[in-house]
C-alpha positions in Angstrom: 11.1 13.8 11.9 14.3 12.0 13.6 17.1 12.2 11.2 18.6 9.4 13.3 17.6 5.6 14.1 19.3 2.5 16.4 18.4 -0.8 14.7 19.4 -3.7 17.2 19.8 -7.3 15.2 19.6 -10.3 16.3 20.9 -13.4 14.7 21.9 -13.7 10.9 21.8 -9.4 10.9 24.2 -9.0 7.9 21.8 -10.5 5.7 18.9 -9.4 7.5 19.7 -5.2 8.0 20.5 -4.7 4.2 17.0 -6.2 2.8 14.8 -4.9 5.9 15.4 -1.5 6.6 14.1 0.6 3.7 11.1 2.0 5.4 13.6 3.5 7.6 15.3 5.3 4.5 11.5 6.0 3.1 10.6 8.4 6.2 14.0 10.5 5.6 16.4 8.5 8.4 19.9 9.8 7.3 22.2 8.3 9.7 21.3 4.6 11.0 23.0 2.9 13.7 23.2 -0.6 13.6 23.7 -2.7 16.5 24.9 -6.5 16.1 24.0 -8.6 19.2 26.4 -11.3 18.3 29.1 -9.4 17.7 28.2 -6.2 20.9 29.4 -4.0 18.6 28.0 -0.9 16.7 28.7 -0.2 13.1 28.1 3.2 11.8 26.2 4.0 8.3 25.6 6.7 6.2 22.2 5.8 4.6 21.4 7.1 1.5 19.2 6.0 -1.4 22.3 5.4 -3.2 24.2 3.0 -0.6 20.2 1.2 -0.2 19.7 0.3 -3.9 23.6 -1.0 -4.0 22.6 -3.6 -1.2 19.4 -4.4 -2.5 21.1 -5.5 -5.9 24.0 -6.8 -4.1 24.6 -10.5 -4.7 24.3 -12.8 -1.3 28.2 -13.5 -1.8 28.8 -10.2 -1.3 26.4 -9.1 2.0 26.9 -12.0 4.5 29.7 -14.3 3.2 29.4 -16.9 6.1 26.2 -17.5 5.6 27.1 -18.0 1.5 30.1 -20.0 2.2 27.7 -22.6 4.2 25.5 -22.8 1.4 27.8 -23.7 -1.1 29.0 -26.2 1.4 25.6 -27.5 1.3 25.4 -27.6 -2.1 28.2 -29.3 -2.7 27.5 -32.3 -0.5 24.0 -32.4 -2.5 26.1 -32.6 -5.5 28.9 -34.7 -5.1 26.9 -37.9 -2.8 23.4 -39.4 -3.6 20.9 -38.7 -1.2 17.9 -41.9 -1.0 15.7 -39.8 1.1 12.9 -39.1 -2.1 11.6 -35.9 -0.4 15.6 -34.5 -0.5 16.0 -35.5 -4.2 18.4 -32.9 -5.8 15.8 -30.5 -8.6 16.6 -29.1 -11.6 18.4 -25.9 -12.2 14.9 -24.8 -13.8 12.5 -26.1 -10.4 15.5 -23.9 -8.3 15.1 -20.8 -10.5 11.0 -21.4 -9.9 11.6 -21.7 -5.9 13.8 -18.8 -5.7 12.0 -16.2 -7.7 10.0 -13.2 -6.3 6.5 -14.5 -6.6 7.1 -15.9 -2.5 8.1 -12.6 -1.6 4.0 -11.9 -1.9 1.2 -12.9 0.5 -1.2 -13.8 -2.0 -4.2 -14.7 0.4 -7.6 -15.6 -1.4 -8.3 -15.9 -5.2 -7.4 -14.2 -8.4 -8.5 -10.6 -8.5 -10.4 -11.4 -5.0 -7.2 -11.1 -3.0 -6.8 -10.1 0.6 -3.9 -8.2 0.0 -2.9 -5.5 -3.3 -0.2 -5.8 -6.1 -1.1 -9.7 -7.0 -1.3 -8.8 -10.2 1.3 -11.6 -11.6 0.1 -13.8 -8.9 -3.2 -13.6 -10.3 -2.0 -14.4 -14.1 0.3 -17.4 -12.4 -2.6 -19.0 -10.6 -4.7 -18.5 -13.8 -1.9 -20.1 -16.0 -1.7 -23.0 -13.9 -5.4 -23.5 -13.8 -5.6 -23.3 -17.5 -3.0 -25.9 -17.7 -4.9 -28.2 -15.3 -7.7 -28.0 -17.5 -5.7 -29.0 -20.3 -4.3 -31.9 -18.7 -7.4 -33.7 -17.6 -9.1 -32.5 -21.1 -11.8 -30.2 -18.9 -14.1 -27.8 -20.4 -13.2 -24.4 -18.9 -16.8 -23.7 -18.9 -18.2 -26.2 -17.3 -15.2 -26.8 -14.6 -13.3 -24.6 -12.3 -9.9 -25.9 -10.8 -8.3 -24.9 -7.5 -4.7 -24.6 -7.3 -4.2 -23.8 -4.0 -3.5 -26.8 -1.7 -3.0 -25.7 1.7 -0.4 -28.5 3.2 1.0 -31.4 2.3 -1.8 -33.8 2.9 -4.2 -32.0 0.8 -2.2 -31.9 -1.5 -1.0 -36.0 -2.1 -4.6 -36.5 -1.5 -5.7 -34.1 -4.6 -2.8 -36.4 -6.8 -3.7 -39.8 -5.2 -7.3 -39.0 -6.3 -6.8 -37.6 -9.9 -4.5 -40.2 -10.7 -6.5 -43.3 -9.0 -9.9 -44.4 -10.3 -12.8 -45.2 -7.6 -12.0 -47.9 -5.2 -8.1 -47.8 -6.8 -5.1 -48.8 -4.3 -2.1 -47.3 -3.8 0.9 -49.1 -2.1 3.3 -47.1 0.4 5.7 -47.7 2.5 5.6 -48.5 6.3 6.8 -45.3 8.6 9.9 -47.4 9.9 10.7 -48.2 6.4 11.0 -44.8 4.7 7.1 -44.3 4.2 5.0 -40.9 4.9 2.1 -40.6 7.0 0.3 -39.0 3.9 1.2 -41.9 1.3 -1.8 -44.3 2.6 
């Protein structure tokens, strides 16, 4: 086995080489090269488990300041004007701690305990918790109704609200395109 490996990065590498290159570390690489595209230049590190588990519990702040530095920017526009685009509307510190946490770093293909993929285990009870709480909401008899959680794009997925909320025949008013409307709002 090759003590020795050349990564060559691309764009947004400081970021990228710290969270992506633990298999290299897994098959006993010792001394990684890595190469920054951007910058031509070659940095030099000692890889150990050590320096891997530091990065991987290193806050972004700390291993790519630019690209931090423009969030925060971005932030701070979101927080100091008022944005009137509905689909940009500022969400909670709790819906930001929900869009950030690790359950996206799964594919989580297919159904509970029918997945394509292993280790859905908390997938599986989130799916099931949110199915359960559908069934609660529109009063449902577990055993008589099953509920699917999954839409698979936007339409789908306005569609599934228009018609729980909306009675046969009901009408919903949108917006015109030019005027700030959707192509999925009616």
């Amino acid at each position: 086995m090759h003590k020795q490996a050349c990564v060559v990065l691309p764009y947004f590498s400081n970021l990228y080489y710290k969270f992506n290159i633990r298999r290299l570390f897994d098959y006993g690489v010792k001394n990684l090269t890595i190469m920054d595209v951007q910058e031509t230049n070659a940095k030099q590190y000692s890889t150990t488990t050590t320096t891997y588990q530091s990065t991987l519990n290193d806050k972004l702040e700390n291993c790519d300041s630019q690209a931090f530095q423009i969030m925060q920017k971005e932030k701070r526009r979101q927080i100091e004007g008022i944005e009137l685009i509905a689909s940009e509307n500022f969400p909670s510190r709790a819906v930001l701690e929900a869009l950030s946490c690790s359950l996206h770093n799964k594919y989580a293909e297919g159904y509970p305990k029918a997945r394509y993929y292993g280790g859905n285990e908390f997938i599986d009870e989130m799916e099931l918790l949110c199915q359960r709480r559908a069934l609660d909401l529109f009063r449902l008899d577990p055993n008589e109704w099953d509920v699917n959680v999954q839409p698979y794009s936007g339409s789908p997925a306005n569609f599934a609200v228009y018609t729980a909320i909306l009675g046969p025949h009901g009408r919903l008013m949108g917006l015109d395109l030019p005027d700030g409307g959707h192509l999925t709002h009616g």
